[in-house]
C-alpha positions as CSV (number, residue, x, y, z in Angstrom):
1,X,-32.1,-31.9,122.5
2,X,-34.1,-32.6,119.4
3,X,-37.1,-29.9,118.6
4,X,-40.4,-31.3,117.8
5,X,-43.6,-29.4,116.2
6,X,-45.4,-28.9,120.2
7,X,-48.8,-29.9,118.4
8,X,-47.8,-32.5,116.6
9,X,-46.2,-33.7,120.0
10,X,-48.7,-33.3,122.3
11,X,-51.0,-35.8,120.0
12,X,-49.4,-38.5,121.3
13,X,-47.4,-37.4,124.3
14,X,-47.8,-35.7,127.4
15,X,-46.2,-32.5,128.4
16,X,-43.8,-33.0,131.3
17,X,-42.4,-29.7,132.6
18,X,-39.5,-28.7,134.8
19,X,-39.3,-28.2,138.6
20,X,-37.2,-26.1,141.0
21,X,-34.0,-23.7,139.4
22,X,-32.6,-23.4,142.9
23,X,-33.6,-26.0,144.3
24,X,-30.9,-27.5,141.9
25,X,-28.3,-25.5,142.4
26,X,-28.5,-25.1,145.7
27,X,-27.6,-28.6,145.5
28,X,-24.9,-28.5,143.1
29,X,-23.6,-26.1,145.9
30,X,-24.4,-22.8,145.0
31,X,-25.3,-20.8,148.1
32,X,-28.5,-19.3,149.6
33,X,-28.7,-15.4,148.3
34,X,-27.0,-15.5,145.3
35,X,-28.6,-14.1,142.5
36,X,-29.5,-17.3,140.5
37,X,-30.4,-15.9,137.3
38,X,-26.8,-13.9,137.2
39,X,-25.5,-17.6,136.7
40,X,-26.7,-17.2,133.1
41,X,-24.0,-14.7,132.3
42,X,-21.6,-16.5,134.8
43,X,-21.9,-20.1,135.1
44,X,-24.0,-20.7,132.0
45,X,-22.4,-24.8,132.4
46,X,-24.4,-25.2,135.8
47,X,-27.5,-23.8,134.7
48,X,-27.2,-26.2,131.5
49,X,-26.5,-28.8,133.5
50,X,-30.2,-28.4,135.6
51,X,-31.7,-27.9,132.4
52,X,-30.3,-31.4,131.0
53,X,-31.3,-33.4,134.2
54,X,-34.9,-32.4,133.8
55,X,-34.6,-33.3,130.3
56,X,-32.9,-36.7,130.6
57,X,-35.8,-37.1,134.1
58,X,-38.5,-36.5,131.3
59,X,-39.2,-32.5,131.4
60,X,-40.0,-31.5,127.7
61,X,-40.9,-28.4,128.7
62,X,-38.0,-26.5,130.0
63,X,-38.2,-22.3,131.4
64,X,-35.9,-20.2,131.4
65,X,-33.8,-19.5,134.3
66,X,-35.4,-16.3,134.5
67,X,-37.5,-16.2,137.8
68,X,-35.9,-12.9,139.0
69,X,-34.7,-11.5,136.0
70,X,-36.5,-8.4,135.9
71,X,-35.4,-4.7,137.0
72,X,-36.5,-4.7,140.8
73,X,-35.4,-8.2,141.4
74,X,-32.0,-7.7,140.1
75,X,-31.5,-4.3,141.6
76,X,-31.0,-5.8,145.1
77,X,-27.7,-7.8,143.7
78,X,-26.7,-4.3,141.5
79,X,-28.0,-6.2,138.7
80,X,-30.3,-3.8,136.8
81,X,-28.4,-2.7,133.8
82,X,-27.6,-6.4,133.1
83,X,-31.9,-7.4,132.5
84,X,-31.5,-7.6,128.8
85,X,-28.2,-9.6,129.1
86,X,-29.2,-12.2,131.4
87,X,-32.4,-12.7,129.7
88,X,-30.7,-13.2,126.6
89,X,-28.3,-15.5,128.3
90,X,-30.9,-17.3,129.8
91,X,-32.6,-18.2,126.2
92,X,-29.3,-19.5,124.7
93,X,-28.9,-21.6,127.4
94,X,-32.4,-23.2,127.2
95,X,-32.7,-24.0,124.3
């Protein structure tokens, strides 16, 4: 994806953002429950993948798969020494 100066792009362009992580893969058959953002360390391709079909729909501004990526949210999947990690992940697959 080629990186443009954000000023210098929002003079003549307006600033599409992206929609629904699991909405996505939910559709690209990843079940209800599991821990989305773990899919950073895991499945880095399919989150990748929903981040280049909001690009290539006309999203310039993509987040981070990173919704639940924080202590308490990741605790309930057993998660909550991996925070750094998968917010890490979740940058290098953004971007």
């Amino acid at each position: 994806m080629p990186k443009e100066n954000l000023k210098t792009y929002l003079n003549d362009h307006l600033l599409i953002g992206d929609g629904a992580m699991a909405t996505w893969l939910y559709q690209l058959g990843v079940p209800i429950g599991v821990c989305y953002e773990e899919l950073n360390l895991s499945n880095p391709e399919i989150i990748g993948t929903v981040h280049r079909a909001y690009y290539d729909a006309g999203a310039r501004f993509i987040q981070t798969n990173t919704y639940g990526a924080h202590r308490d949210a990741l605790s309930r999947h057993g998660l909550q020494e991996k925070v750094a990690r998968i917010n890490q992940a979740a940058v290098r697959v953004a971007t």
